[in-house]
N, C-alpha and C positions, 0 to 999 in steps of 0.2 A: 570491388566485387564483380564487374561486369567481366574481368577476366579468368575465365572458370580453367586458366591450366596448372593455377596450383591443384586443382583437383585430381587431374589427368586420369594419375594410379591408382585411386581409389577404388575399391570394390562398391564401397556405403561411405556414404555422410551421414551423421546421424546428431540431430540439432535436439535443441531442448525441450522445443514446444510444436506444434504445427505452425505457429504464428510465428515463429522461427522460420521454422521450413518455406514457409510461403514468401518470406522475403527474402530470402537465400533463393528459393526458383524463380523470382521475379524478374533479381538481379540478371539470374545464368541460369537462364532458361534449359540447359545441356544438361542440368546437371539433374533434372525432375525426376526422372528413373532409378536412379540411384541416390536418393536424398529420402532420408526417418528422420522420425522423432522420437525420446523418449522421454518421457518424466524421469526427475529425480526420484530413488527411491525415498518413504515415507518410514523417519523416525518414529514411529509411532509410540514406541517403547519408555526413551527418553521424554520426549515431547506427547505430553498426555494431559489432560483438564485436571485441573484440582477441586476437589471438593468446597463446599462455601467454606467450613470449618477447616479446611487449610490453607486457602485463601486466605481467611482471615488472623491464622499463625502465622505467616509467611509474611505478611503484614508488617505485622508488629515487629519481627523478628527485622526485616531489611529497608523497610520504606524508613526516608528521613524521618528523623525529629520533628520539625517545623509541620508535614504534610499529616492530615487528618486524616485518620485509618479506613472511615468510611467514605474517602473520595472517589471521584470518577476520574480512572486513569490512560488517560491512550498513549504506548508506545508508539517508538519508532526505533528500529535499527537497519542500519545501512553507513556504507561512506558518504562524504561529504563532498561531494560531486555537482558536477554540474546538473547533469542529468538527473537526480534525483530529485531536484527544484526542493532544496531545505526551505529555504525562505518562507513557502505555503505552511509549514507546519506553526511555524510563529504567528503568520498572518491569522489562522486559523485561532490559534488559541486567545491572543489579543480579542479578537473578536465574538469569542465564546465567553472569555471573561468580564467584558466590558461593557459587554449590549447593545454596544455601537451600531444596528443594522434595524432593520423593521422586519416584524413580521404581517403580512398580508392578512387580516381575517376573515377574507371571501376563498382566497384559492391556499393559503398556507406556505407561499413563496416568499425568500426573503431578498429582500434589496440591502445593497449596502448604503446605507443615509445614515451620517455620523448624527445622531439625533440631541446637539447641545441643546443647552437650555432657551435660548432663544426661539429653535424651531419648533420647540414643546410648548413655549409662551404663545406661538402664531397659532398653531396647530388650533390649542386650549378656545383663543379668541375667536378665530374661523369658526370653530364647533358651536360658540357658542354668540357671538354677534351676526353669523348671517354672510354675506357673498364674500368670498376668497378664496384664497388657492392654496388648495392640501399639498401634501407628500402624495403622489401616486405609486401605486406597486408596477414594476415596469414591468411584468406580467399579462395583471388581467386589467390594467388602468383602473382600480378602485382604489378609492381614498380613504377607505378601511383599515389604515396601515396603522400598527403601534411599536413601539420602539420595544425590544425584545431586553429583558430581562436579566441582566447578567448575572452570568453561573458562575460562582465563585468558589466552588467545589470540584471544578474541572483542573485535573493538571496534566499535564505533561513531560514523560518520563524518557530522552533521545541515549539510543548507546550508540558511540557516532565518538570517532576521533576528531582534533580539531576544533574541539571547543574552546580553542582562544582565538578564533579566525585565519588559521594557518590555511583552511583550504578554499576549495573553489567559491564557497559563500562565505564572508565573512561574519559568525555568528555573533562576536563579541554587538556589530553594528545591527547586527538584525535586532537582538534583544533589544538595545534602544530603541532604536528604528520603530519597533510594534509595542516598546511598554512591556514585555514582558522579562521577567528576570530570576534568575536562579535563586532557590531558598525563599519563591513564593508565589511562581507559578510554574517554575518549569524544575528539573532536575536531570541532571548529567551522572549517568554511572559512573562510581569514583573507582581513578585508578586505572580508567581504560585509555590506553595510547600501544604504541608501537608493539613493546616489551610488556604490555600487563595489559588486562583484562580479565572476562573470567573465565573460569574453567569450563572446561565443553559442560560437566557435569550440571554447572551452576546455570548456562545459558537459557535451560526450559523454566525456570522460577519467574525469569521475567514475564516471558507469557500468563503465568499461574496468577499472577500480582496484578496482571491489567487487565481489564475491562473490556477494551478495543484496541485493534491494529491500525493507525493513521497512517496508511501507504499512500502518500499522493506521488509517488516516483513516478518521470515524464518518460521512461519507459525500460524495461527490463529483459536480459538474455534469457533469466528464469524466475527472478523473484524466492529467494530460497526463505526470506523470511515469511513472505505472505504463507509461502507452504509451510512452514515451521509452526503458526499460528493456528493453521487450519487442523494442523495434528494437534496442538493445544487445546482445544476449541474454543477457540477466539475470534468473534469476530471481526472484520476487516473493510475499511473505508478506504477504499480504493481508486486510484484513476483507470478508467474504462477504457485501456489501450496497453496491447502487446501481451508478453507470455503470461502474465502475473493474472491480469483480469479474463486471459481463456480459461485456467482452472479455479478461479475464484467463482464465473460466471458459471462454468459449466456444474459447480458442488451449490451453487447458490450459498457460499457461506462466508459474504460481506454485502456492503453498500456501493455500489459504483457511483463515480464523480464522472463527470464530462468536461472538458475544455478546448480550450486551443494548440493549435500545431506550429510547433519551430522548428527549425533544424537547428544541428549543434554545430556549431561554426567552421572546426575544421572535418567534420565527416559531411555534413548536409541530413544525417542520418534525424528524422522527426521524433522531437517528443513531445509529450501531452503536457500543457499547462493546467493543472486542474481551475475548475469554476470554484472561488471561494464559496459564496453563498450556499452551490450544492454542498460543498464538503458540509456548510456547516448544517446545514437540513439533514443532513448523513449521518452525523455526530445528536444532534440533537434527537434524532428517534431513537438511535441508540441511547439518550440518554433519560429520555424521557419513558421509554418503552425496553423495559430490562427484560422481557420475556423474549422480544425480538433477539436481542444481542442473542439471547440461552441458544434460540433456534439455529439461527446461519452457526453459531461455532458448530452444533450438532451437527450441522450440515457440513460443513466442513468435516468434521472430523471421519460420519460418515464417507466422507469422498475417498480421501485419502486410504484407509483402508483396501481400497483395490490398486495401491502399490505401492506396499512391504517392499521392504529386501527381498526377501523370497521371492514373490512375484515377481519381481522386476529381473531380477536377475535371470529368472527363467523365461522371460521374454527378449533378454541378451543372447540366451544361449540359443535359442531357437534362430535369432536377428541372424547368428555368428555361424550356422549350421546351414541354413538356409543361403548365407552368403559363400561359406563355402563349396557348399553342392553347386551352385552356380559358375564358381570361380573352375572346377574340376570340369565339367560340365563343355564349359569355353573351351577350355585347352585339350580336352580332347578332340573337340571340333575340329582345333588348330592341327594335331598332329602332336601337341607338345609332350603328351598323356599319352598311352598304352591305352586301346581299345577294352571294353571290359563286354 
């Protein structure tokens, strides 16, 4: 990117996000005057909230057999990429199901402390014979800590090709890897690969059907699901980096995660590792606090509405009007154009 002559001829460059923009001018600095952004336009039409009572048809009609109608459900869709870091979404659910972590009950922070029976027997006798050494919360250092609960009512619904390990993460290995398993914690939309999938028609039912958005992708050119979501009004549990989290941040309509920074091996290009723990503080207010989720969809959805088709498109035309007064503008400077 540091060589900005593919650009040369360009009137406009016009990227997807500002967060886009900024790292396209970072690269090639030349290209700052002539470098927009635009959002996607907002299906709002297709992609729209379902009422609880259709919600709960929608239900009955397409969630598996096995999964119980009034569960809590967080999607995912996207490829199976590197950079999407699949792997968190299992890690995440394993640990929403199994209770495996403590919860802090001075500040509300969670650690990850696999809490066997053993460290519950030490904990028990410490408590209650006198000098030893607790679990501390790696937080606030208080030994306040209790081993959190497992949700057994949480699942996880991925539309994601590659669900036998063909892609960049091997999910068949992740399932083992974290315990979790198809037809009883997690489920795969049947039917989706190369040649099938569903209909554009069918795609907003998903939304309609879950509960929350689990985006922890380690970084995006635009994130067309999170926006998908937000037209849905769905909330969204996010990683806090790149195009996806400026409009998510800017509608306030999810949970932002924070984590660590990699670069992807053959670009150098950084993504965010999300923080387990946070995501799962993220998930659990959503799940604990359903009023919350109601809000950020709202808020999302309110966002979105300032760019329709319509809208958006008439801010193209203006982009394309504006560039060519410009471009006319030039060339008559030059000579190129008949004085007016």
């Amino acid at each position: 990117m540091a060589d900005a002559g593919v650009f040369r001829n360009a009137d406009l460059i016009v990227t997807c996000s500002s967060f886009s923009r900024k790292v396209l001018v970072t690269a090639c600095p030349a290209l700052e005057s002539k470098t927009d952004y635009m959002y996607s336009p907002a299906d709002i039409e297709r992609f729209k909230p379902a009422s609880e009572e259709d919600k709960k048809s929608l239900r009955e009609d397409l969630l598996p057999d096995w999964m119980p109608r009034d569960a809590f459900i967080l999607g995912w869709i996207g490829r199976n990429q590197w950079r999407k870091q699949t792997w968190l979404l299992y890690a995440v659910l394993h640990y929403l199901r199994s209770g495996k972590y403590s919860i802090c009950q001075n500040c509300a922070r969670i650690t990850l402390i696999d809490w066997h029976p053993g460290l519950q027997r030490h904990r028990d006798e410490v408590k209650s014979d006198g000098p030893g050494e607790l679990p501390v919360c790696q937080y606030c250092r208080s030994n306040e800590v209790q081993r959190a609960e497992p949700l057994t009512d949480i699942f996880l619904w991925l539309h994601l090709m590659d669900k036998k390990g063909e892609g960049d993460w091997p999910l068949t290995e992740l399932e083992y890897q974290f315990n979790v398993r198809p037809g009883r914690d997690l489920h795969y939309t049947e039917g989706i690969g190369e040649m099938a999938a569903l209909a554009p028609a069918d795609m907003p039912l998903l939304f309609q059907m879950w509960d929350g958005l689990l985006y922890l992708s380690g970084g995006e050119g635009f994130g067309l699901p999170a926006w998908e979501a937000m037209c849905s009004g769905l909330p969204v549990v996010f990683t806090d980096y790149s195009s996806h989290a400026e409009f998510l941040r800017g509608a306030n309509g999810g949970l932002p995660v924070s984590g660590i920074f990699q670069p992807e091996r053959k670009s150098c290009i950084w993504r965010m590792i999300a923080d387990i723990p946070q995501a799962l503080e993220a998930v659990r207010k959503l799940y604990f606090n359903r009023e919350v989720g109601r809000q950020l969809g709202s808020n999302g959805r309110a966002f979105v509405q300032n760019y329709t088709p319509a809208i958006q498109a008439a801010k193209w035309h203006e982009m394309f009007q504006r560039v060519l007064q410009e471009s006319h503008s030039h060339c008559r400077s030059q000579g190129l154009l008949p004085q007016q």
